[in-house]
C-alpha positions as CSV (number, residue, x, y, z in Angstrom):
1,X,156.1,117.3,42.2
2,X,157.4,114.0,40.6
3,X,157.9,113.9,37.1
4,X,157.1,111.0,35.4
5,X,158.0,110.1,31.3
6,X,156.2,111.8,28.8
7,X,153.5,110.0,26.8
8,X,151.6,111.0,23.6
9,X,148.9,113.4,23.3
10,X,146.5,112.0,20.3
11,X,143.6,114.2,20.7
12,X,144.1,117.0,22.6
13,X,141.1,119.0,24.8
14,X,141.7,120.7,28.2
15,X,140.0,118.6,30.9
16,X,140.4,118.7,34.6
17,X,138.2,115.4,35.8
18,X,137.9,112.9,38.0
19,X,140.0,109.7,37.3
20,X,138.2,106.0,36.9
21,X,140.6,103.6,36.6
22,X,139.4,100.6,34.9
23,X,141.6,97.3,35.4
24,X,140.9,95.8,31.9
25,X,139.2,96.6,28.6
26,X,136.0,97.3,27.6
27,X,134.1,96.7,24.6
28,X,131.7,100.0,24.2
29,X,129.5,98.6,21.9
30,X,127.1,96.1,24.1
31,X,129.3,97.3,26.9
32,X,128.2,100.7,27.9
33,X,124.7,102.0,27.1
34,X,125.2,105.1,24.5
35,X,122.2,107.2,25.9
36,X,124.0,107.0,29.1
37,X,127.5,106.4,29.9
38,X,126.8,103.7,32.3
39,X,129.2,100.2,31.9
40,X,126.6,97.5,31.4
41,X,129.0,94.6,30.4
42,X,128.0,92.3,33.4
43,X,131.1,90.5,33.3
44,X,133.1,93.5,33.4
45,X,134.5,94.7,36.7
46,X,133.2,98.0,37.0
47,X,129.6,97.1,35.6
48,X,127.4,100.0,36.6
49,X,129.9,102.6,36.7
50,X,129.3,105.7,34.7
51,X,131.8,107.1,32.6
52,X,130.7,110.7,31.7
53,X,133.0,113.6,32.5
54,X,135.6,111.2,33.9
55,X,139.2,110.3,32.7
56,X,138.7,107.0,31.8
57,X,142.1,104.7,32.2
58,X,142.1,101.5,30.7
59,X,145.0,98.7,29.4
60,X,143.3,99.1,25.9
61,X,140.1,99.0,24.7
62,X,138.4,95.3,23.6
63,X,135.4,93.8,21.8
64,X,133.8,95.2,18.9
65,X,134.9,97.6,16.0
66,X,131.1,99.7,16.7
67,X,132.8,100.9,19.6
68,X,133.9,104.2,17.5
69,X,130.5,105.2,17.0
70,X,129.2,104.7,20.4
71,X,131.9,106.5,21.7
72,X,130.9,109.7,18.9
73,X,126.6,109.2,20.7
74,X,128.0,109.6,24.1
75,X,130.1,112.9,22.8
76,X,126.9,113.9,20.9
77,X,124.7,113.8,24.0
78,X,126.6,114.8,26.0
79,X,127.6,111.5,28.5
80,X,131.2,110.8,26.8
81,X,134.0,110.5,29.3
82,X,136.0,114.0,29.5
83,X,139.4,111.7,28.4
84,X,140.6,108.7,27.6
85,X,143.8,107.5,28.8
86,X,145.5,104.1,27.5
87,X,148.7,102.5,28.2
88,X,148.9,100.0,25.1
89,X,147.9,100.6,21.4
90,X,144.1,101.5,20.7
91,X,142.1,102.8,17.5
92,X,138.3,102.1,17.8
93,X,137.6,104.6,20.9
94,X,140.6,106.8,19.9
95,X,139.0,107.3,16.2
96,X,135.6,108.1,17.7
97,X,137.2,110.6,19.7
98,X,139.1,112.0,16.9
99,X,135.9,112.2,14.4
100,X,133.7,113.9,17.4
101,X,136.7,117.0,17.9
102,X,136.8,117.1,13.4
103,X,133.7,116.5,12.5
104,X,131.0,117.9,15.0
105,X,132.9,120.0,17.3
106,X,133.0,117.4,20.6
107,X,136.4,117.0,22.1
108,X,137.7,114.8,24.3
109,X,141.2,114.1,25.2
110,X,143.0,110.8,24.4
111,X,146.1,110.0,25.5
112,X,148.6,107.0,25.9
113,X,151.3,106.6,28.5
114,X,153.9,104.0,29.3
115,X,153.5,101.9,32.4
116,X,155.0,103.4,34.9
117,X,153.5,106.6,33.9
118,X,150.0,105.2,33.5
119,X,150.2,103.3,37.1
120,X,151.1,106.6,38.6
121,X,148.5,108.3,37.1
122,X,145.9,105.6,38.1
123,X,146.5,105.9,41.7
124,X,145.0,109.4,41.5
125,X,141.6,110.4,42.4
126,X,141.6,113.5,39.7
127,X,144.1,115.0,37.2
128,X,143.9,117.9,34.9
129,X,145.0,117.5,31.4
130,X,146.8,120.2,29.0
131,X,148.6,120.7,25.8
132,X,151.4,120.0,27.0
133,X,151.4,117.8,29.9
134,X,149.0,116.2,32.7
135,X,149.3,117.1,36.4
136,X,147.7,115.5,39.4
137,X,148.4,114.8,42.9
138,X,152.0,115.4,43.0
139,X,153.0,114.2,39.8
140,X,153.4,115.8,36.3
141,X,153.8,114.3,33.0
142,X,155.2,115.7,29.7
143,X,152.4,115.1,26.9
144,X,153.9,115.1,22.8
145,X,151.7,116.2,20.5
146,X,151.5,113.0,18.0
147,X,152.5,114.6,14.2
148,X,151.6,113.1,10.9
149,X,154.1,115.3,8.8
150,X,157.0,112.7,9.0
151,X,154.9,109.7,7.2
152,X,156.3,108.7,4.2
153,X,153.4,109.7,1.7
154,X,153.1,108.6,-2.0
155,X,152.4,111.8,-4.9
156,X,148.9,110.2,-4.7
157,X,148.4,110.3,-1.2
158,X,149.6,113.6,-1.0
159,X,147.6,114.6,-3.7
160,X,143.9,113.4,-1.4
161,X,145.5,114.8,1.9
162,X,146.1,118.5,-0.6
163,X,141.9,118.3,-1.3
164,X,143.0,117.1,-4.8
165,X,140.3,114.7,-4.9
166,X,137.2,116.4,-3.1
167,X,137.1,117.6,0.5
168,X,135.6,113.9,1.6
169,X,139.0,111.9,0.0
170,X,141.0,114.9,2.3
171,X,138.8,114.4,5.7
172,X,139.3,110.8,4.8
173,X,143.5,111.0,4.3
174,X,143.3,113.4,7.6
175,X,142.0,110.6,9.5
176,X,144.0,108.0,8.1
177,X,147.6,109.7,8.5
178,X,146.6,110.8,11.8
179,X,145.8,107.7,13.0
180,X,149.0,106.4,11.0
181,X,151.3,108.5,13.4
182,X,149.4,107.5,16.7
183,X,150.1,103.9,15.8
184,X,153.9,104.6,14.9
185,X,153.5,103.7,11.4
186,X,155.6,105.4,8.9
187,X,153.8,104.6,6.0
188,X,150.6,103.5,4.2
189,X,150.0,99.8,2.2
190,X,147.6,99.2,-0.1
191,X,144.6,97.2,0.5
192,X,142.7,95.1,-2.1
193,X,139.1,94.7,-0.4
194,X,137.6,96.6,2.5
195,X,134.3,95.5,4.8
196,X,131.9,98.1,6.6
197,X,131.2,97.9,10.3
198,X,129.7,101.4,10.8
199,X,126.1,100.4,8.3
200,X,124.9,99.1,11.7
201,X,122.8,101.6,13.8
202,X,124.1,101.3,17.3
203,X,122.8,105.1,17.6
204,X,122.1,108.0,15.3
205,X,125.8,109.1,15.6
206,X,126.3,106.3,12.9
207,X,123.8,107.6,10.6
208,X,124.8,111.7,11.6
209,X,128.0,110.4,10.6
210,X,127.7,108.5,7.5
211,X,124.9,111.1,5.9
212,X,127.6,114.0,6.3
213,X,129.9,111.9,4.0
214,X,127.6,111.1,1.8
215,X,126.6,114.9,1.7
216,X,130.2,115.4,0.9
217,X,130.9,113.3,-2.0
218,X,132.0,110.1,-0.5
219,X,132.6,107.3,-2.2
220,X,134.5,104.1,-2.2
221,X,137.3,102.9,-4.7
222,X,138.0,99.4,-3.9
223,X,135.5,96.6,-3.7
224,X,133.9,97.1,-0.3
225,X,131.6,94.8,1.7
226,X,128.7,95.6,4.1
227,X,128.2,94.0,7.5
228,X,125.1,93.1,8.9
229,X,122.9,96.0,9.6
230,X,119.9,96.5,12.0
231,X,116.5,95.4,10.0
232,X,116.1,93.1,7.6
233,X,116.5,95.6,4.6
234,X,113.5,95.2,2.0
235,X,111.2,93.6,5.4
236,X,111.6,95.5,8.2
237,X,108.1,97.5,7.6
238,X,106.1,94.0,7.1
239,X,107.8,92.6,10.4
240,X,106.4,95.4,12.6
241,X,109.5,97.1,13.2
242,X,108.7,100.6,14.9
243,X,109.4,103.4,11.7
244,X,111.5,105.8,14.2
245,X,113.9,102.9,14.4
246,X,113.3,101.4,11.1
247,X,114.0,103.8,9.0
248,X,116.8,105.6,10.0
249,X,118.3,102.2,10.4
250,X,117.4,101.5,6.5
251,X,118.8,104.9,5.9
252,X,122.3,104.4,7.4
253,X,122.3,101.5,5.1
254,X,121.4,103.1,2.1
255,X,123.5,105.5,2.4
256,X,126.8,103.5,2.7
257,X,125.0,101.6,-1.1
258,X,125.0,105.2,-2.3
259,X,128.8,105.4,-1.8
260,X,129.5,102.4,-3.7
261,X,129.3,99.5,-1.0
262,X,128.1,95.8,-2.2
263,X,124.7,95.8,0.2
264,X,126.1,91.7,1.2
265,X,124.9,93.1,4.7
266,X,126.9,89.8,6.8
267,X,128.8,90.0,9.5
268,X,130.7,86.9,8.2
269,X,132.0,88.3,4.7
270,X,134.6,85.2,4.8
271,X,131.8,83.0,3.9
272,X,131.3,85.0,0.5
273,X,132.4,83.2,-2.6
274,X,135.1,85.8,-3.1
275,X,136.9,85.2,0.4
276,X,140.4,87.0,0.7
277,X,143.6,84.5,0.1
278,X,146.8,84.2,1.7
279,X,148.8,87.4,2.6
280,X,145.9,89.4,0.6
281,X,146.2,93.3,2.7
282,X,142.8,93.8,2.9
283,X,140.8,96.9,5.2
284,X,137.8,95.1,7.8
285,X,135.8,96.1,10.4
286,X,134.0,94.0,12.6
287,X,136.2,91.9,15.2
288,X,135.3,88.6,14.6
289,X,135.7,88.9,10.8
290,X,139.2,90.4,11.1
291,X,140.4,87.9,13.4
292,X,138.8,85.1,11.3
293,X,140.8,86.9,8.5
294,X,143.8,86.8,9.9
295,X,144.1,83.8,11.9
296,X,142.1,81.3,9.2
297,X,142.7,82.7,5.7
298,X,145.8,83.9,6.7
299,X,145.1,87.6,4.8
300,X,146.4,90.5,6.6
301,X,143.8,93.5,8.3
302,X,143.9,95.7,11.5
303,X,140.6,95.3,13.6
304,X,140.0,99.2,12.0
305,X,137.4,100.7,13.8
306,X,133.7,101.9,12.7
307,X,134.5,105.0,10.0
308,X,137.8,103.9,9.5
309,X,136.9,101.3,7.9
310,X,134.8,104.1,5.0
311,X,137.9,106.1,5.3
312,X,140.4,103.1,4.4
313,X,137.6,102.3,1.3
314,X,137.7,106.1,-0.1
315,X,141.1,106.3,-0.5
316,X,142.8,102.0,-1.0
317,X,145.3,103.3,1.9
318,X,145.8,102.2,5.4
319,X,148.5,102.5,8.3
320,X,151.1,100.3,7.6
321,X,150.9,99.1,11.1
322,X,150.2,96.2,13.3
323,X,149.1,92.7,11.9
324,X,150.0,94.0,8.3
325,X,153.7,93.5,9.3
326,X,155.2,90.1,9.9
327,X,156.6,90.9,13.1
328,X,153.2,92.0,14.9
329,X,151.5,88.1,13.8
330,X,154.2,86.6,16.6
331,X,152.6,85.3,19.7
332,X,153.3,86.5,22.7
333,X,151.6,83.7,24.9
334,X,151.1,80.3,24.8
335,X,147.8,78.7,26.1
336,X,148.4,74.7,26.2
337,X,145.1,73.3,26.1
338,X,143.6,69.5,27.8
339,X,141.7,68.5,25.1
340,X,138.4,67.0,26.7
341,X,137.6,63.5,25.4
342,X,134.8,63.2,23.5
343,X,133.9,67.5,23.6
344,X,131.3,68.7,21.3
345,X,130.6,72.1,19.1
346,X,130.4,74.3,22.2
347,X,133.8,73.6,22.9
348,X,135.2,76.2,20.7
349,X,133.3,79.1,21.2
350,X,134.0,78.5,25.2
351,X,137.8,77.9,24.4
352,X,138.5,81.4,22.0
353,X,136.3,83.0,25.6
354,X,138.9,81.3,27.9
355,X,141.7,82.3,25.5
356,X,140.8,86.2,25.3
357,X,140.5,86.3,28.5
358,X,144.1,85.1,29.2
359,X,145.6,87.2,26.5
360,X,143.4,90.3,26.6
361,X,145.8,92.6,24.7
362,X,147.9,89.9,22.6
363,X,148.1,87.5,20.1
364,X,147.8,83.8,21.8
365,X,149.1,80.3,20.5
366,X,147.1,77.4,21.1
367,X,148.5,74.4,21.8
368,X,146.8,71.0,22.3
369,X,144.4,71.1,19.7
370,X,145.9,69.4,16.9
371,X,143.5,66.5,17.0
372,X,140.1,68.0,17.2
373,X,139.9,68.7,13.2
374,X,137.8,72.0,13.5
375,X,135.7,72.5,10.7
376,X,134.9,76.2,9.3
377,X,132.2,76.4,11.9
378,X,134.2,75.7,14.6
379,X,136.8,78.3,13.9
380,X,134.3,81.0,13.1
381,X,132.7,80.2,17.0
382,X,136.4,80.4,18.3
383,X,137.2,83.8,16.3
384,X,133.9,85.4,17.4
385,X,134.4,84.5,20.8
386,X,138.2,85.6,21.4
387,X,137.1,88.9,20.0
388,X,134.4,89.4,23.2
389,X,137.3,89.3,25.4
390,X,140.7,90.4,23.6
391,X,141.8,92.9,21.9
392,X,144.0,90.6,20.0
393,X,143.6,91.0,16.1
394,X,144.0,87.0,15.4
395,X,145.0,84.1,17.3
396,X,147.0,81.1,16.0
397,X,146.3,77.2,16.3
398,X,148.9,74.8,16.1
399,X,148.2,72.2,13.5
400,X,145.5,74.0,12.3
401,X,146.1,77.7,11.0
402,X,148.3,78.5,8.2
403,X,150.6,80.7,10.6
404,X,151.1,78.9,13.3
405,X,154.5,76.9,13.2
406,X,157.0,79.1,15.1
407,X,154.4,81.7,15.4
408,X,155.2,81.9,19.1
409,X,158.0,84.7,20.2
410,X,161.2,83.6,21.8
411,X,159.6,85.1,25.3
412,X,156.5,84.0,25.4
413,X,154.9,82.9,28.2
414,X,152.8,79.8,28.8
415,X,149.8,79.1,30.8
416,X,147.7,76.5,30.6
417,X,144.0,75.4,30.4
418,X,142.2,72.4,31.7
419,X,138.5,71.5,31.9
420,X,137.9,73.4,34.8
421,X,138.9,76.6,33.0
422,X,136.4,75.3,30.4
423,X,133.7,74.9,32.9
424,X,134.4,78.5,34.4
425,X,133.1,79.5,31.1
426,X,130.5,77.3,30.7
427,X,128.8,78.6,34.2
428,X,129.6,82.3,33.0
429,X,127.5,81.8,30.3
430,X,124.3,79.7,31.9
431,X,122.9,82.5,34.2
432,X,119.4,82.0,32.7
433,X,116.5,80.0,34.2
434,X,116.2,76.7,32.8
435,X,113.1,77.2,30.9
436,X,113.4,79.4,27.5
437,X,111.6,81.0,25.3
438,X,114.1,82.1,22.7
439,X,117.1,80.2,20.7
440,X,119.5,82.4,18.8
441,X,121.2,81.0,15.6
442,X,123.5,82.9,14.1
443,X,125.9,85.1,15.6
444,X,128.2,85.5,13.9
445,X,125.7,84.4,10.6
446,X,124.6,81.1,10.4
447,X,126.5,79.4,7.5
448,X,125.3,77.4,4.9
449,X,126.6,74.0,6.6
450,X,124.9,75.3,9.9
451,X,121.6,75.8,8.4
452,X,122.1,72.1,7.2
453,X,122.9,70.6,10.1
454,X,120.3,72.3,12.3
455,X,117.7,71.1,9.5
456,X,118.6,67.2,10.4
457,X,118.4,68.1,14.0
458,X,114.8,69.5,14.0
459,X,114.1,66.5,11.1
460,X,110.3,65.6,11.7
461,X,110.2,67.8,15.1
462,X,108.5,70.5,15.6
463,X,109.8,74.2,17.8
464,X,107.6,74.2,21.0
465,X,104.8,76.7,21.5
466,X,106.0,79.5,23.2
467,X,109.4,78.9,22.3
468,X,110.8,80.8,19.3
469,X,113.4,79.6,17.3
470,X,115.8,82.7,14.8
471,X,118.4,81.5,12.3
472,X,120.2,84.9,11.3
473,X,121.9,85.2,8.1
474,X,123.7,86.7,5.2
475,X,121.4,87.2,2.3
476,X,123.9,85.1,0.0
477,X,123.7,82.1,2.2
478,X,119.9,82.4,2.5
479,X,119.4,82.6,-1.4
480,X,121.6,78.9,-1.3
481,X,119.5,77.1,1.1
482,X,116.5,78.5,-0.2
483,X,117.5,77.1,-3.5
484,X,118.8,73.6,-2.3
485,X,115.7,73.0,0.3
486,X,117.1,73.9,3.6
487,X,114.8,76.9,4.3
488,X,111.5,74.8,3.5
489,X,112.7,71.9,6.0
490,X,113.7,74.8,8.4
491,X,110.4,76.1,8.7
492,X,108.8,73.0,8.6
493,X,110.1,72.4,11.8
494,X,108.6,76.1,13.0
495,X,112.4,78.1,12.7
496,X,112.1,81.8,11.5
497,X,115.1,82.6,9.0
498,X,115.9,85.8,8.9
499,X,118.8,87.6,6.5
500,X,120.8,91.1,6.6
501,X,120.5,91.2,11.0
502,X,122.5,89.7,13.0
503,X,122.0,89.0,16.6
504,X,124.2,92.0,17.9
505,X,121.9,94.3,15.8
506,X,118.6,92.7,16.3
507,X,115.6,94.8,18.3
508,X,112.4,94.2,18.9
509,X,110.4,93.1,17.7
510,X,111.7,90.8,15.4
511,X,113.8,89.9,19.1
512,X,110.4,88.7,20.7
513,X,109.4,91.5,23.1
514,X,108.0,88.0,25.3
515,X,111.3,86.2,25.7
516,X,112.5,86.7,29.2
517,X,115.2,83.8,29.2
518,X,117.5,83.0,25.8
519,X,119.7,80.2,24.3
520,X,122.5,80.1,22.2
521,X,124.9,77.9,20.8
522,X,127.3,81.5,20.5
523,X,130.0,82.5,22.6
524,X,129.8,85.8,21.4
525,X,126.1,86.1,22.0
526,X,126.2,84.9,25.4
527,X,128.9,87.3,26.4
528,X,127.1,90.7,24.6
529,X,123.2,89.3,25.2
530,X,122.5,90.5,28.6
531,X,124.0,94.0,28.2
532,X,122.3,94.4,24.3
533,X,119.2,92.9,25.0
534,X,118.4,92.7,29.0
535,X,117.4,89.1,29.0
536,X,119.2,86.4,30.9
537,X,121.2,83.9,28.9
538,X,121.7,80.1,28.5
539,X,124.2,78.3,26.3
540,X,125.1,75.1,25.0
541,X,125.8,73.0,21.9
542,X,123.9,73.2,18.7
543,X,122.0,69.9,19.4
544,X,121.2,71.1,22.5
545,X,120.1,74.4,21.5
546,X,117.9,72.3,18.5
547,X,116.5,70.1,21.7
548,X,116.0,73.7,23.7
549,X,113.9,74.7,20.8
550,X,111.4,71.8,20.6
551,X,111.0,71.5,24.7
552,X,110.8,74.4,25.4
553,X,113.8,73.6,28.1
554,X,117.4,74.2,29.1
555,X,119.6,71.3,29.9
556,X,120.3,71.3,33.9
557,X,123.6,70.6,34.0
558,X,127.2,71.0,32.1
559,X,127.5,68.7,29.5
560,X,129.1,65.3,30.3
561,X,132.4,66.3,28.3
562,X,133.0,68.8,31.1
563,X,131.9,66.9,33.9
């Protein structure tokens, strides 16, 4: 038998499985179905696969922060996969794991192996995993237990992890420390701000989860944002929404307001007046907010994963790991870009796809783009996109984020992107029938400027019958345009505006149960649209989208930027 290095062993279960080797990442929230275990990303690879009772191998996971939770419904049900097995860094899917074994009594191992290891491993049909190592055919590998005790702890940290502060503050430091030492950190920072992924009700482990903390005495100590949740809070009941989904969803939300959260309830928190400032440690959730974060503002956050995020709040304290540190914000590709003449708005969510899908586990440079002036818009439809297809914390843009002279690593490679690569995603994301019956603002939430311009669009036009138009939104932003006039013109024109959901969290039937065939001016949307909501997907600009709405129509071909 062949020994091969040892890895780490972060949560440890006794399994003996067989092995599905996955050959990139995958996003479990809108990527695998949590009553199942089936992958239903259909741009993934191994779409249709199921991965319950299997060791699951994959680079690292990708996509969005929810994943923890849908992980901790599949180990609730009973359709989790019986391991995970990584080769790079990962928190969302390894937190899940870690709060199912602590919390409710569901383990599943994680592990993460260095390449040569995890190769070996991934040629195997089935392995059997221990304490202390993993053995399959022919090969054995040593497994390390990963150990909090050597972190560098303040008196006041060791002070919550002693149950000083309540047994919630000590599950909370348990969590944190732990997940400390499987990052390599050897200390915690302080954070200013934190921002809540887990109020959104991807499945009842989310509310299980946050009701048990609440039962405990949770509560947060720094000023803590709320992402967009799953009904529009004080309007689900008048909008039809079904009550077995409405109001555990309302309760998952209250209960995060009863532990001290601002009930903002946007899944673009850099749009609030009090946006985080340059080099400001802050704690989010939600991907594209973090990456926005990091690459626009230029503050500092992990992408921390759904209850992480609440843990992180409790207690000001987070790994010092990752983006937090100077050295981790370097680049480690290089994407030159061919700037289409002449490109419009749907250039830059299709660019950040293209770019996560070249650097699916690191932090990119772009190159080429210095003379397309993005405006905040733009960046946020880059951000949000990059984050469907890396796992890359922020990106960088020469000429145009704060970090990005000599952001690039001596090393780095370079690859390059041309409009064909652009028209690659363009067809990806145009699967849908030309005629629609649904257009999708807002994902991530519209902003104020995006209400505005869509207003001038639809000026004197009216949506088509049989064609619904949905402007999602933070509730800030929609107490601004219903004060300057924007919402009036909006639904003059026949647009619904609707605040606290977002498109990721929206169900039926606020997403009309009619609408077979969607459009949308997101990148992120298109990518998660068929998997969440089972409808086939157009995409295009946000003039074409306003056109889409008033005839009812898709346009038939790639726009003329691309041709």
């Amino acid at each position: 038998m062949t020994e091969y290095e040892g890895g780490k062993l972060i949560a440890p279960a006794e399994v003996q499985a067989a092995i599905l080797a996955l050959s990139e990442g995958l996003s479990f929230w809108g990527g695998v179905d949590p009553n199942s275990g089936h992958i239903r990303d259909a741009y993934h690879p191994a779409c249709g696969e199921s991965l319950a009772g299997r060791i699951v191998m994959m680079p690292t996971s990708r996509g969005s922060c929810t994943g923890s939770g849908v992980l901790l419904e599949l180990a609730l049900n009973g359709h989790a996969p019986a391991a995970l097995v990584f080769r790079e860094s990962e928190d969302i899917l390894t937190l899940g794991a870690l709060i199912a074994g602590r919390m409710f009594d569901r383990h599943l191992a994680v592990l993460r192996l260095p390449a040569e290891s995890y190769d070996a491993l991934a040629a195997c049909s089935e392995a059997a995993i221990h304490e202390d190592r993993v053995e399959a055919e022919g090969l054995s590998i040593p497994l390390e237990r990963v150990d909090a005790s050597a972190l560098e702890l303040t008196a006041a940290d060791r002070a919550m992890l002693d149950g000083q502060e309540g047994e919630a503050v000590q599950l909370a430091m348990e969590m944190i420390c732990t997940m400390a030492a499987s990052q390599g950190a050897k200390a915690l920072v302080d954070v200013t701000r934190g921002h809540i992924d887990g109020c959104i009700y991807a499945s009842h482990a989310n509310l299980r989860f946050a009701e048990a903390m609440l039962d405990l005495g949770a509560g947060v100590r720094i000023p803590t944002t709320m992402n967009a949740i799953s009904v529009d809070f004080g309007n689900w009941q008048a909008q039809g929404v079904d009550p077995e989904f409405g109001q555990p969803a309302s309760r998952l939300a209250q209960a995060y307001v009863d532990m001290g959260a601002r009930a903002s309830f946007t899944c673009a928190p850099y749009l609030l007046d009090d946006a985080p400032t340059m080099g400001e440690a802050i704690a989010w959730a939600e991907s594209n907010a973090v990456i926005y974060a990091n690459s626009v503002l230029g503050a500092r956050t992990v992408k921390h994963p759904d209850f992480m995020d609440l843990f992180i709040a409790m207690t000001g304290r987070a790994p010092m790991s990752g983006v937090y540190a100077d050295d981790a914000r370097r680049a480690r590709l290089i994407i030159n870009v061919e700037l289409p003449s002449r490109h419009d708005d749907a250039f830059w969510p299709m660019m950040g796809w293209v770019a996560g899908r070249l650097a699916p586990d690191c932090i990119p440079l772009i190159r080429g783009l210095e003379a397309a002036a993005p405006d905040e818009d733009d960046l946020k439809a880059l951000c949000a996109a990059f984050g469907t297809t890396s796992a890359g914390p922020m990106l960088h843009v020469a000429g145009v984020t704060p970090e990005a002279d000599n952001a690039a690593l001596p090393d780095a490679r370079e690859v390059s992107v041309g409009p064909a690569d652009l028209l690659e995603a363009w067809t990806a994301f145009n699967q849908g029938g030309e005629q629609v019956e649904l257009v999708a603002f807002g994902s991530p939430h519209f902003s104020i400027a995006e209400c505005g311009k869509l207003a001038e669009l639809l000026e004197g036009r009216q949506c088509k019958t049989g064609t619904t138009a949905i402007v999602t939104l933070g509730r800030d932003a929609l107490a601004t345009v219903q004060a300057d006039g924007t919402l009036a013109r909006l639904r003059q024109a026949g647009v619904k505006v609707v605040a606290d959901i977002c498109w990721c969290s929206i169900s039926e039937p606020v997403f009309p149960p009619e609408a077979r065939n969607l459009m949308t001016n997101s990148g992120k949307y298109a990518h998660y649209a068929p998997g969440l909501s089972g409808r086939t997907v157009r995409f295009g600009s946000l003039a074409e989208c306003a056109e889409a709405a008033v005839t009812g129509s898709a346009p038939k071909a790639p726009p003329v930027w691309l041709a």
